[in-house]
N, C-alpha and C positions, 0 to 999 in steps of 0.2 A: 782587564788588568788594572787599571785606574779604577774601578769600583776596591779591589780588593785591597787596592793601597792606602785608599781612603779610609777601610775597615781597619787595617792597621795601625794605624796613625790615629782613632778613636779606640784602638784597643779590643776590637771585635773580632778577635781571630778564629769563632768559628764562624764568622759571615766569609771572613778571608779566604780562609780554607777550601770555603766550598764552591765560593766564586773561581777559586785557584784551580781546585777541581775541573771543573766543567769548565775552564779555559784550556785548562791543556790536554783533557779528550780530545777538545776540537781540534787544536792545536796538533796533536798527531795524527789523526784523523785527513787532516790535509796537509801534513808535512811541513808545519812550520816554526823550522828552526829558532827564529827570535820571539816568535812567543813564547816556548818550551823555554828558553833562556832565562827572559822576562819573569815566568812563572817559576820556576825553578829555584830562581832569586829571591823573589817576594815569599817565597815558601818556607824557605832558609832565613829569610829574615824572620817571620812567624814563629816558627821554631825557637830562633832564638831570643825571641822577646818573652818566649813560655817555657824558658831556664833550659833547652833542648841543644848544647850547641852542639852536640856528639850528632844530631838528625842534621841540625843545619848544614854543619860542612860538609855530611855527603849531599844534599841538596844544592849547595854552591857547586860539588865537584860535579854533580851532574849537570849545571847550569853551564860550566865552562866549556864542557866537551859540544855542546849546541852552538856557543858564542865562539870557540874558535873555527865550527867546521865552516859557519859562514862568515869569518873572518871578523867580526866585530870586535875592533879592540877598544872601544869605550864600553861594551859590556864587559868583557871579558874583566876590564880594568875595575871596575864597579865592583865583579865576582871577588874579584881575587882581594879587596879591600872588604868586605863582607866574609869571605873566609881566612882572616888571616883574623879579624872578631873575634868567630867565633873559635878559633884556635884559641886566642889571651883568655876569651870566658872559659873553654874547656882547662886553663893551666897551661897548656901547651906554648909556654912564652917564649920559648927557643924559636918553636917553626914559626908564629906568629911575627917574630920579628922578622925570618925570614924571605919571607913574601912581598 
């Protein structure tokens, strides 16, 4: 996960991606929920750094539903500041401010 944030952060989003990738095979693969979140997140972040926010926020919305089942409200809190993003980039400024 920290590989792929670091990719991010240089701007390398298909190193991102694919590190993203094959984190969260594993990740389901053994059932775990805060990676899938983690990954989910960082995914949607991607997305929306490559003009995608329509991808990202269902990416956030998938990330929330992992972050709440194992109760993480500082992820959760993170998601939902990252989707309400890429809500103001899609236009969507009503529900953006919403959140």
């Amino acid at each position: 996960l920290y590989l792929s944030s670091a990719a991010l952060a240089l701007g390398d989003y298909d190193t991102a991606e694919s590190v993203l990738g094959e984190s969260n095979a594993i990740a389901q693969e053994k059932r775990d929920r805060w990676v899938l979140a983690f990954g989910l997140d960082l995914l949607g972040q991607a997305a929306i750094a490559q003009g995608q926010p329509e991808k990202g926020s269902g990416l956030f919305r998938q990330s929330l539903v992992f972050s709440h089942e194992i109760g993480d409200l500082w992820a959760s809190n993170r998601t939902l500041i990252h989707l309400a993003e890429a809500q103001a980039a899609a236009g969507n400024h009503e529900e953006s401010r919403q959140m």
